[in-house]
C-alpha positions as CSV (number, residue, x, y, z in Angstrom):
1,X,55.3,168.0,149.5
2,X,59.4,166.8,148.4
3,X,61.9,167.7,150.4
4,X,63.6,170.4,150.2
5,X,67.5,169.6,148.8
6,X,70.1,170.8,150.6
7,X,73.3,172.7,149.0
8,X,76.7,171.2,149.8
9,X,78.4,172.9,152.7
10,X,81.1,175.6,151.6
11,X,84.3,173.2,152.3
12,X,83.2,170.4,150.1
13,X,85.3,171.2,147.0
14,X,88.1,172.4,149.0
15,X,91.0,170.4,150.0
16,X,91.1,168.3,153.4
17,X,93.3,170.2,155.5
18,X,93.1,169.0,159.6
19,X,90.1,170.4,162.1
20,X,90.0,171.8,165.5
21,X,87.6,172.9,167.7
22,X,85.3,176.1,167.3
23,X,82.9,176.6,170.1
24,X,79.7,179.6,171.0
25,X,78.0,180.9,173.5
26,X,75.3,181.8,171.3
27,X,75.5,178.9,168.9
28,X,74.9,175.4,169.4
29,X,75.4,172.9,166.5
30,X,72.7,171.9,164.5
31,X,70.6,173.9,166.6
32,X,68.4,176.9,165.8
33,X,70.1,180.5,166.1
34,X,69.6,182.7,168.9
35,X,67.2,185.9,167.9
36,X,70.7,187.8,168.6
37,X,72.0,186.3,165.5
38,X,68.8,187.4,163.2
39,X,69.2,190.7,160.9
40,X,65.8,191.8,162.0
41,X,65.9,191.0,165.9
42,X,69.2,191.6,166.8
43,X,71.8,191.3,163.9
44,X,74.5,190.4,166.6
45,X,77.9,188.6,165.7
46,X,77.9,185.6,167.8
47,X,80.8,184.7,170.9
48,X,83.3,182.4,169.1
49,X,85.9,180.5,170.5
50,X,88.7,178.0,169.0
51,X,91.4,175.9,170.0
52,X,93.3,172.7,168.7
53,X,94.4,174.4,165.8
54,X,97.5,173.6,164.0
55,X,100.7,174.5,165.6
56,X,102.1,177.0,162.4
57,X,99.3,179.4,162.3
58,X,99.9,183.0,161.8
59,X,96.7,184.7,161.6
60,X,92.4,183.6,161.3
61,X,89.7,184.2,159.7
62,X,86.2,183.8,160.3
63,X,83.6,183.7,157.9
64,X,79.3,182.6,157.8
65,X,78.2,181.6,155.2
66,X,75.0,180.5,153.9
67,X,75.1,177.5,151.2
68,X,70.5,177.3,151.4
69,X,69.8,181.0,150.2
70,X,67.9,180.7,147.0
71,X,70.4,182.6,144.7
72,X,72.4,179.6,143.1
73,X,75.8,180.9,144.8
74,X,74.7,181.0,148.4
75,X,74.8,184.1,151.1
76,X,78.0,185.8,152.4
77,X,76.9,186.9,155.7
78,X,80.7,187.5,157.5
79,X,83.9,187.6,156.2
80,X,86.6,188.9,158.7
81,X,90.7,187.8,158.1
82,X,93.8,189.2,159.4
83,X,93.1,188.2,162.9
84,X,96.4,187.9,165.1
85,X,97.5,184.4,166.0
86,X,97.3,185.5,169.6
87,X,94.0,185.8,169.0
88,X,91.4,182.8,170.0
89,X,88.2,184.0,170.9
90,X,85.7,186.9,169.8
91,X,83.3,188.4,172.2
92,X,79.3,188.6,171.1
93,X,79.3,191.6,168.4
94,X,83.0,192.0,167.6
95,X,81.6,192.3,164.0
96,X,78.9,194.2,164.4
97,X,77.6,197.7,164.9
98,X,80.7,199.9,166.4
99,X,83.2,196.8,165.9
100,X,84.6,197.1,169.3
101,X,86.1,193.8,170.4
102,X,87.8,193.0,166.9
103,X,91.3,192.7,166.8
104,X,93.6,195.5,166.0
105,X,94.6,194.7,162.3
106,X,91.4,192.5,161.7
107,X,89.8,193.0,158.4
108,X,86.5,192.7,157.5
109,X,85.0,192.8,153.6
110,X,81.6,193.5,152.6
111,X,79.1,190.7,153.2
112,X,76.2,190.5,150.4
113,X,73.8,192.9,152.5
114,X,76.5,194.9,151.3
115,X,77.8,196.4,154.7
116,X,81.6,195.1,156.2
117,X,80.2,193.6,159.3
118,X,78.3,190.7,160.8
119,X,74.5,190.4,158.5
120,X,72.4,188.0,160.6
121,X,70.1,185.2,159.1
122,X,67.2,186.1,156.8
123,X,65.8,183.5,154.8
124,X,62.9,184.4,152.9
125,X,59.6,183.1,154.7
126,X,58.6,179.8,153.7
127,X,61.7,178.3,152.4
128,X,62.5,176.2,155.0
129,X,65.7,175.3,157.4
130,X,68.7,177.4,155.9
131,X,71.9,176.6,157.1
132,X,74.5,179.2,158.8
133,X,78.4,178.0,158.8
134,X,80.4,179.9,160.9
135,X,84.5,178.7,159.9
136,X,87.1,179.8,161.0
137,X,90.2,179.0,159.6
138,X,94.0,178.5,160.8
139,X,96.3,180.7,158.5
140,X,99.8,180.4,157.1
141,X,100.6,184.1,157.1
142,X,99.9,187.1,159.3
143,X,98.0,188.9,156.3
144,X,95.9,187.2,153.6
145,X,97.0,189.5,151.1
146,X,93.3,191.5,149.9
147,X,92.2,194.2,151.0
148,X,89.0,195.0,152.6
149,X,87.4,196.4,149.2
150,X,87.6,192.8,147.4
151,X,85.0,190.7,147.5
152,X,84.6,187.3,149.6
153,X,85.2,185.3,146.7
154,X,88.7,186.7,146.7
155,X,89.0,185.8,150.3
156,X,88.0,182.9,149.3
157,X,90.9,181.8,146.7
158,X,92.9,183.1,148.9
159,X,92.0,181.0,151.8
160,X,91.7,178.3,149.5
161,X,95.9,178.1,149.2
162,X,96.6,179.7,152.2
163,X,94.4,177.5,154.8
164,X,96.4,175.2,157.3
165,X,93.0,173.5,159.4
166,X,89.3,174.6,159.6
167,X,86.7,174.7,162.1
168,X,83.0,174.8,161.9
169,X,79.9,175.2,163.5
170,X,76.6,175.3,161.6
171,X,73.6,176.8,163.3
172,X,70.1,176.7,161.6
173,X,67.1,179.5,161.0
174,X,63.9,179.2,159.2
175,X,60.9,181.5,158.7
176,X,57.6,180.0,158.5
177,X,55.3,180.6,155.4
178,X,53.0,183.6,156.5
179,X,49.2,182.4,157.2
């Protein structure tokens, strides 16, 4: 059997900008995701923290992403910007089901399940370890600039000029080949 190759993580083509410190009470690096943060068990948003950021932020972002789904671009699973500078932490489910916990002004875009929320791992059965990188990013205005009809590509570009440090935290999920 070869091993399976592994797509580069989303920040790879992007420019170096400085890091700081996201942590989770429901996601431990490298390690495998809690049921909570699978679409068909519990398809909750996970408890993020950050700190160590840089000094001129004005507003976050968070997005996961998955760079291992098997359709040659990856798997938008969150994409939430707009969140206050005063603003360091999000509880378990801010982004997901009745939203409560987000920040007032947060933004969220559709994710490709196709909903504006927090979409859970589900990689299909058999195709082993998928990778789940939740970001968040330090940003130089209070709002992006899209709205929450664009898609995460455009949040994307945007965060691509507008991003002043980055955080991650990659978690994993697999589903075993049935039989």
């Amino acid at each position: 059997m070869t091993e399976q190759k592994r797509a580069p993580l989303p920040h790879d083509f992007h420019p170096e900008v400085p890091s700081f410190t996201v942590v989770s009470d429901d996601v431990a690096p490298g390690a495998v995701l809690k049921a909570d943060q699978v679409y068909a068990e519990g398809n909750v948003s996970p408890h993020l923290r950050w700190e160590g950021f840089p000094a001129g932020a004005k507003s976050f972002a968070v997005t996961c992403f998955d760079p291992d789904a098997p359709t040659g671009s990856g798997f938008w699973h969150w994409v939430l910007f707009d969140i206050p500078a005063s603003v360091t932490e999000l509880p378990a489910g801010a982004g997901s089901g009745s939203l409560e916990g987000l920040p007032a002004g947060a933004v969220h875009v559709r994710n490709d399940y196709g909903s504006k929320d927090f979409g859970g791992a589900a990689p299909p059965a058999g195709d082993g370890p998928h990778r789940y990188v939740f970001t968040v990013y330090a940003v130089d205005s209070e709002k992006l600039g899209p709205d929450a009809d664009v898609s995460p590509a455009v949040v994307g570009f945007n965060l691509r000029f507008h991003t002043l440090g980055r955080a991650q935290l990659v978690g994993e999920y697999e589903v075993p080949a049935a039989g």
